[in-house]
N, C-alpha and C positions, 0 to 999 in steps of 0.2 A: 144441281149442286146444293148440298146440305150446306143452313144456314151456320156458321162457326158457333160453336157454344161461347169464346170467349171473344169479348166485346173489347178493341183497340179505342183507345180517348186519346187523341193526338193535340196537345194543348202548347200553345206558344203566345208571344208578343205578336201582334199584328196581324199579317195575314201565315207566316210561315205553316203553320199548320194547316190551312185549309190548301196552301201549296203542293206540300208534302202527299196529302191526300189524292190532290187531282192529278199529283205525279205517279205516285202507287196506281191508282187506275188507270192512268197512261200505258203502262206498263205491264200489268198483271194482268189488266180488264178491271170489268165492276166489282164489287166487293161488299158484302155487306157485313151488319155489326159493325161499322166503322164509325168516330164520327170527329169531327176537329173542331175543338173551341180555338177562336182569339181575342185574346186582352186587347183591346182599342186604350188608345188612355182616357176618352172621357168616362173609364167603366172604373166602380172602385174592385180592386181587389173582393175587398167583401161580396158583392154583387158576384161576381167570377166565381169565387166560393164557390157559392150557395147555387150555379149552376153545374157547376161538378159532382156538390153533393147531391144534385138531385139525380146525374147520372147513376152515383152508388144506390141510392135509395130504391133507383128503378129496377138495376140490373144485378145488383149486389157485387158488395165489394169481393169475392172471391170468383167472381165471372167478369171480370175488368182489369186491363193490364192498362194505366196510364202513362205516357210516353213522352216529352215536355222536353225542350231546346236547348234551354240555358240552366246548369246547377247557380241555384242561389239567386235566380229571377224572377219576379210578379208569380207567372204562373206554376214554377215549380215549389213556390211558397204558400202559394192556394192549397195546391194538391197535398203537402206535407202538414198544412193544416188541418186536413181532415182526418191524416193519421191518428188523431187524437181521440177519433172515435172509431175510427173504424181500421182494419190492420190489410192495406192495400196493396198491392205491386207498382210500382212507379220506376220506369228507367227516364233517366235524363242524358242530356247530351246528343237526343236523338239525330242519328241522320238517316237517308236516302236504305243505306245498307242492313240500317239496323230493323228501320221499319220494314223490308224486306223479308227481313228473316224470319221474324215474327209472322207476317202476313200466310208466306207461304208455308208455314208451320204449326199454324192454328188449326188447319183442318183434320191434322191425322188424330185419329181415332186415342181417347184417350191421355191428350196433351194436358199437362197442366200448367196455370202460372208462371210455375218455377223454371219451368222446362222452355217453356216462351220467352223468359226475361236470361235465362241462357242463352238460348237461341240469338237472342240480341244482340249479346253482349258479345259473343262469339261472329257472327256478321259482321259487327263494328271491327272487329279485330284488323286491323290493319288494312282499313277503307281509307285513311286519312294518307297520302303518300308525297311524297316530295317530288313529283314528276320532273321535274328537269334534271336531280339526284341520280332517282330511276333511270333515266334516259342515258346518262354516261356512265353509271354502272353495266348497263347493257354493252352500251359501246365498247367499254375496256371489256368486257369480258369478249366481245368477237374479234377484237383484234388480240388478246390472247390464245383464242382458237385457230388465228391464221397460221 
């Protein structure tokens, strides 16, 4: 298996992203170009930064799709800090479904960015469900069928 050209940065509060991670692997198998920061809180912000930027500096900001938990938290304010130099891909909000899609869509031949933070966004598309909703809209509909 060819190594993906485009390199996933899976960034959250605490452990969630290195969750998310060993989940994906769970799941898919091993993976590489993968990699998950977490904000601890004795870390500043700044410090967090300046470990992200160093992921851009290494792999370049147009070979890195960043992926981060919460709109409007520690570390999706790191990442949008760096927009400022550099012009990045970043989805927020991430879940299970979204990191999935991307995963399994990074490898074909020719993917870019943009097509990957679709891919995402698309995946997410109604991963979030009200299962117990779900579950008697099934019901009324078989007993309709009766």
């Amino acid at each position: 298996m060819a190594i993906p050209k485009i390199r996933v940065v899976l960034v959250s509060h605490g452990e969630q992203s290195k969750g998310m991670l060993n989940t994906v692997q769970m799941l898919l198998g091993p993976q590489e170009n993968i990699i998950a920061y977490s904000l601890y809180p004795e870390q500043t912000v700044d410090s967090f930064t300046e470990q992200l930027r160093a992921e851009v500096e290494q792999y370049g900001a147009e070979n890195i799709i960043f992926m981060s938990e919460l709109k409007q938290g520690s570390p999706f304010n790191a990442i949008v800090a760096l927009t400022r130099d550099y012009d990045l891909y970043h989805i927020t909000g991430t879940n299970m479904a979204a990191l999935m899609g991307v995963i399994m869509d990074r490898g074909d031949e020719g993917v870019t960015p943009e097509q990957l933070c679709a891919a995402a966004m698309e995946s997410a598309e109604g991963s979030i469900v009200d299962v117990r909703k779900l579950l008697t809209e099934q019901s009324d509909e078989e007993e309709d069928d009766l």
